[in-house]
C-alpha positions as CSV (number, residue, x, y, z in Angstrom):
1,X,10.6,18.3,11.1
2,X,9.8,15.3,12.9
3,X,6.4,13.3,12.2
4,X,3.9,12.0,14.8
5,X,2.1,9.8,13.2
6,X,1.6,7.0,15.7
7,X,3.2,3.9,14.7
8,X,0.1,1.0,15.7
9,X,-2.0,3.8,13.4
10,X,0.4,3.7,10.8
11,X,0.5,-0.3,10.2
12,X,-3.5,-0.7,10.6
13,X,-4.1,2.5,7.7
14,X,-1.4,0.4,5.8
15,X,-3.6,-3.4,6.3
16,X,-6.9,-1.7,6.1
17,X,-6.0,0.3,2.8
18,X,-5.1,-3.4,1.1
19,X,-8.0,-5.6,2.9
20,X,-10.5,-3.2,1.6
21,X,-8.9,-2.6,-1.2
22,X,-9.7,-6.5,-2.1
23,X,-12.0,-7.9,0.3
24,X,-15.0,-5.4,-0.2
25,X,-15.0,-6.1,-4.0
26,X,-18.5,-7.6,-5.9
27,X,-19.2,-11.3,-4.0
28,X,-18.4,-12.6,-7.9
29,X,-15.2,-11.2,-8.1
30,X,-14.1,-12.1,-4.4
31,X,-15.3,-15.6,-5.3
32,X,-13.5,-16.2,-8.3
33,X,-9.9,-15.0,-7.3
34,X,-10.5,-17.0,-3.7
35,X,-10.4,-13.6,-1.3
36,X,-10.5,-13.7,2.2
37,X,-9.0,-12.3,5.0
38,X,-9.0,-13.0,9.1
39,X,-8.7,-10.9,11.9
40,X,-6.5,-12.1,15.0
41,X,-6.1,-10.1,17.6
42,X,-5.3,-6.1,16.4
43,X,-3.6,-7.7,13.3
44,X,-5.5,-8.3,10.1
45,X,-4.7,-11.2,7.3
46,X,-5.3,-11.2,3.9
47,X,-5.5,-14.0,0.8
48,X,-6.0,-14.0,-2.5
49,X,-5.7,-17.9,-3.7
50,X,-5.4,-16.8,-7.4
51,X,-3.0,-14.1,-6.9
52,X,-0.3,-15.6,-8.8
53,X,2.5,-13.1,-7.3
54,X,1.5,-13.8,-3.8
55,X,1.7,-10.1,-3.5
56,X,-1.7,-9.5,-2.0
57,X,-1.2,-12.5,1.0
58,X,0.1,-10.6,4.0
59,X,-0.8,-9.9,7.6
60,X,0.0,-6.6,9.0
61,X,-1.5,-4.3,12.0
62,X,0.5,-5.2,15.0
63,X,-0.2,-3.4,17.9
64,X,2.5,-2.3,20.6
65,X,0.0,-3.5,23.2
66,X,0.0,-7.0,22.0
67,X,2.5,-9.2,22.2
68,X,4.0,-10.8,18.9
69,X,4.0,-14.5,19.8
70,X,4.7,-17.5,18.0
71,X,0.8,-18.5,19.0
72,X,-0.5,-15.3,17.0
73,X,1.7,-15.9,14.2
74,X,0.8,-19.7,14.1
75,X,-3.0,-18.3,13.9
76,X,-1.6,-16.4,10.6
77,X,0.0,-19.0,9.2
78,X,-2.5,-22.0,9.7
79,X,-5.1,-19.2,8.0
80,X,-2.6,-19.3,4.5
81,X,-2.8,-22.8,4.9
82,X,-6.4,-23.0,4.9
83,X,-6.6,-20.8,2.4
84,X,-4.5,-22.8,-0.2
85,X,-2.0,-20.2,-0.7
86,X,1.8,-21.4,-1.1
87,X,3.0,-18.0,0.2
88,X,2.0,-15.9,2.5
89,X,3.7,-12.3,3.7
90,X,4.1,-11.3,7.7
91,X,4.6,-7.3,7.9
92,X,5.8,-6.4,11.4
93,X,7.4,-3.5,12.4
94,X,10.6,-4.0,13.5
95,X,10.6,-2.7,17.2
96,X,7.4,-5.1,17.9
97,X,9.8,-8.4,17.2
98,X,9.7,-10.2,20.7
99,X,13.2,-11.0,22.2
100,X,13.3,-14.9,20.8
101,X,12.4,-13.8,17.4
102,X,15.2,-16.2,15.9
103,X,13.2,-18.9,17.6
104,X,10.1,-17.6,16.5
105,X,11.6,-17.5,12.9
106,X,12.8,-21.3,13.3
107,X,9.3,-22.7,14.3
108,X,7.4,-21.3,11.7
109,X,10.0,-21.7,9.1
110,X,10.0,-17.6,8.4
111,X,12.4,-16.4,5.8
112,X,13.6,-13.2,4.6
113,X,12.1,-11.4,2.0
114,X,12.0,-7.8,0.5
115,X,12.6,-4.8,2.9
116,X,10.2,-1.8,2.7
117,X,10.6,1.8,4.4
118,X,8.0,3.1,6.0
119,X,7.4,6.8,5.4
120,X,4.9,9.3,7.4
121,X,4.3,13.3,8.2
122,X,1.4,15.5,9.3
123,X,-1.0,16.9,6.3
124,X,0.2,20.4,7.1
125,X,4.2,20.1,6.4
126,X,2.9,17.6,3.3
127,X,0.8,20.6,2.0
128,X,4.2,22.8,2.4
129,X,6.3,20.8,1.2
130,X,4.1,20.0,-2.4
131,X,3.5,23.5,-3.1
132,X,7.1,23.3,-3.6
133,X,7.1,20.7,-5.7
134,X,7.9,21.1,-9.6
135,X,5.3,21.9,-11.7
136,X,3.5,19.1,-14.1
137,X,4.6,19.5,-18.1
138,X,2.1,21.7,-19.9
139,X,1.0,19.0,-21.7
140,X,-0.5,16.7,-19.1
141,X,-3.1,17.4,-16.6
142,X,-4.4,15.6,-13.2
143,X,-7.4,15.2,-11.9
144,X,-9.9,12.4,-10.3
145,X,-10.9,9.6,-12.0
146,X,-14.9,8.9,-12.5
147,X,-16.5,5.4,-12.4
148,X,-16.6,5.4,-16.2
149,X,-12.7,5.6,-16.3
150,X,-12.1,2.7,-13.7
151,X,-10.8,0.0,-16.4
152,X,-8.8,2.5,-17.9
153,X,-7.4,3.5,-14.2
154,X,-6.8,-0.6,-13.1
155,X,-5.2,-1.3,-16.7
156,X,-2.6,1.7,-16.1
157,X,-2.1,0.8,-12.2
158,X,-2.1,-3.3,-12.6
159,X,0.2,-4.1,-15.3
160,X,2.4,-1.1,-14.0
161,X,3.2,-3.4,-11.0
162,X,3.4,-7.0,-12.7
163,X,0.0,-7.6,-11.8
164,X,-1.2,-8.9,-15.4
165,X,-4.3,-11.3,-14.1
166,X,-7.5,-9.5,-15.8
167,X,-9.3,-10.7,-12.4
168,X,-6.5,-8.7,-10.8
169,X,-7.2,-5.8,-13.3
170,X,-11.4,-5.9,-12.5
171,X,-10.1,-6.2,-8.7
172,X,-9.0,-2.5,-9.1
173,X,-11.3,-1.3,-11.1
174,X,-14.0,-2.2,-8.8
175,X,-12.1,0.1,-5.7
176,X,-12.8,3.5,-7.9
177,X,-15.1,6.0,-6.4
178,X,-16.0,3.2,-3.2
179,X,-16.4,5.0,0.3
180,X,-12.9,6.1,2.2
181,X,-11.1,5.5,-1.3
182,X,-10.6,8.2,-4.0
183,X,-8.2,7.7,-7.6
184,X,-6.7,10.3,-8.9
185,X,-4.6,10.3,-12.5
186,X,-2.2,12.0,-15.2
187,X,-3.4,12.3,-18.7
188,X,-1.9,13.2,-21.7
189,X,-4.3,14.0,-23.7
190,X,-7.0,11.7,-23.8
191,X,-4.9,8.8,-22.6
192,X,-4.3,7.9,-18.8
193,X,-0.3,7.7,-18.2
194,X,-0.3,7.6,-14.2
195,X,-2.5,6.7,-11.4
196,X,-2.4,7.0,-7.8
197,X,-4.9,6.5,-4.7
198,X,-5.8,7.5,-1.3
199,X,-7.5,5.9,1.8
200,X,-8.7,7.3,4.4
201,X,-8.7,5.8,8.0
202,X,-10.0,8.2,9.9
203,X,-7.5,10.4,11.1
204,X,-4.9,8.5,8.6
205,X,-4.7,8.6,5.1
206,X,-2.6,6.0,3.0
207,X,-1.0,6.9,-0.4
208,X,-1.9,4.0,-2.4
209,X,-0.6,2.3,-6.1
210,X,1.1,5.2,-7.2
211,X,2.0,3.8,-11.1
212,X,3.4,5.5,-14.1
213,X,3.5,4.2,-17.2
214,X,6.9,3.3,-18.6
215,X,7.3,5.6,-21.4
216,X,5.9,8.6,-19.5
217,X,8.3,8.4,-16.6
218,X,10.6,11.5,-15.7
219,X,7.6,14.2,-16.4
220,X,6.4,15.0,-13.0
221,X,3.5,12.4,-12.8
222,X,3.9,11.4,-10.0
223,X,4.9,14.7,-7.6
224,X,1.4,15.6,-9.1
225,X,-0.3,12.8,-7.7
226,X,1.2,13.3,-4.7
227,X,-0.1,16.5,-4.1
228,X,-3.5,16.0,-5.6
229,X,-3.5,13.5,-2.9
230,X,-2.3,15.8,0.0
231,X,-4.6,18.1,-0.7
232,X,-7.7,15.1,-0.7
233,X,-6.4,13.8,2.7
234,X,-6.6,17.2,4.2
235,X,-10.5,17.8,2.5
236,X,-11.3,14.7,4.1
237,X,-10.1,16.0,7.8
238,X,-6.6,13.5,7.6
239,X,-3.9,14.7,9.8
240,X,-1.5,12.1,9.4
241,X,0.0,10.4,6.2
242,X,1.5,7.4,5.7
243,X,3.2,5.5,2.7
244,X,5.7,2.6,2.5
245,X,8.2,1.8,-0.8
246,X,10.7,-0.2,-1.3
247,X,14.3,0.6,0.6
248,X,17.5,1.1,-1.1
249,X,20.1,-1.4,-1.8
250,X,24.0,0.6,-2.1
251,X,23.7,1.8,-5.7
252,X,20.0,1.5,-6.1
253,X,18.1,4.6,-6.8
254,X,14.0,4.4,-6.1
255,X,12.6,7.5,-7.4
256,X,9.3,6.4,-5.8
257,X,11.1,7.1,-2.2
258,X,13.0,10.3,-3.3
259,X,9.7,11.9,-4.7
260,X,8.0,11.0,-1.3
261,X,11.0,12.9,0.9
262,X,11.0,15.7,-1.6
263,X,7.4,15.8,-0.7
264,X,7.8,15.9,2.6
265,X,7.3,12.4,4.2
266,X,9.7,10.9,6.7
267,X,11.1,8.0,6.8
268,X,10.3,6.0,9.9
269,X,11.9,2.4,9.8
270,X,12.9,0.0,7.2
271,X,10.6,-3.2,7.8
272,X,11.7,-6.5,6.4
273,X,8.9,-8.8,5.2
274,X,9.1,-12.3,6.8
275,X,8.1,-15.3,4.2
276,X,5.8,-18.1,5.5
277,X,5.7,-20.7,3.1
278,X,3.8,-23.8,2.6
């Protein structure tokens, strides 16, 4: 079954889940680890100066109505600059690169970076296709996380992804239980193994941070979270979902994209992330 999610709402769900992920945290917080972000145009840019990954400076949103010039990018660019970042990440769907992209990619001294597929369906065949899904070990147990368990949810989700900065960790913490956002988690126990999030954009809702702890991979976590999460985009009156992983090299096995299929998304396009560098 074919999805119609449509693609311009797609990439902004994706940009607004990360902007508001970091840019609406405390004024403090947002001070200390240098956050900021810039609208140009339909696209939106973010920066985090003490992110030392780099992972949270990108610009994505790129409408099919407006033209992806070397101008707009420059606008991007100059706003890393500014912002004292030495890296910053250009997310643009691969049918919206203009005809002298190479040229494009020349001027502003773009390089290649990691490739990401972008995955989307409608709540309904999501729904379906979870109900399917196998069931969690009787030993664990999902369910949302409360504002008393946000440190507990940031330190599972953070490190999970590389991201060891404790501002990084406090950054997360300080999404749970905000407006459009809702956290949801595996325990074992007492103790929190997996985490995973939603956003809601209106009509689009974003699966967001999925993590599992190391050791407590291979249990079903994660196809929990997954439709935990279906089921809270369709209470909040979703129709659309949307999701992006990394793609597959030959050889490489991501289980993050297989449990997404096996759930029912589609994958829409491979996008390759474009490096600006200062």
């Amino acid at each position: 079954m074919t999805t119609s999610v449509p693609l311009g709402l797609a990439e902004q769900t994706e940009i607004k889940a990360y902007t508001d992920f970091t840019a609406s945290a405390p004024p403090p917080l947002r001070k200390s680890l240098g956050i900021d972000s810039l609208r140009v145009g339909s696209a939106l840019a973010l920066a985090i100066r003490e992110d030392p990954s780099h992972f949270f400076n990108r610009a994505g949103g790129f409408a099919e109505d407006e033209p992806v010039t070397a101008d707009l990018l420059t606008q991007v660019c100059d706003f890393y600059r500014e912002q004292g970042v030495p890296q910053g990440a250009l997310m643009i769907t691969p049918s919206l690169l203009p005809p002298d992209w190479t040229s494009v990619v020349g001027k502003l001294n773009l390089s290649q970076g990691g490739r990401f597929v972008k995955l989307g369906c409608d709540v309904e065949t999501a729904l379906a296709a979870t109900e399917e899904a196998a069931a969690l070990a009787p030993e664990l147990r999902v369910g949302l996380v409360e504002a008393d368990q946000a440190h507990e949810f940031a330190t599972v989700m953070m490190p999970t992804f590389g991201f060891t900065s404790p501002g990084l960790t406090d950054l997360a913490a300080s999404c749970v239980g905000k407006p459009d956002w809702q956290q949801y988690a595996v325990w074992e126990g007492k103790r929190m193994i997996a985490v995973g999030s939603i956003f809601v954009n209106g009509e689009c809702a974003d699966m967001f941070g999925g993590a599992t702890l190391a050791e407590a991979r291979g249990l079903g976590a994660q196809s929990a979270l997954l439709a935990a999460r279906v089921r809270a985009a369709q209470a909040a009156g979703c129709r659309w979902i949307v999701a992006e992983t990394g793609a597959e090299d030959p050889g490489d096995h991501n289980t993050s994209l297989h449990n997404m299929v096996r759930a029912g998304f589609e994958p829409l396009y491979e996008r390759t992330t474009w490096l600006w560098r200062g």
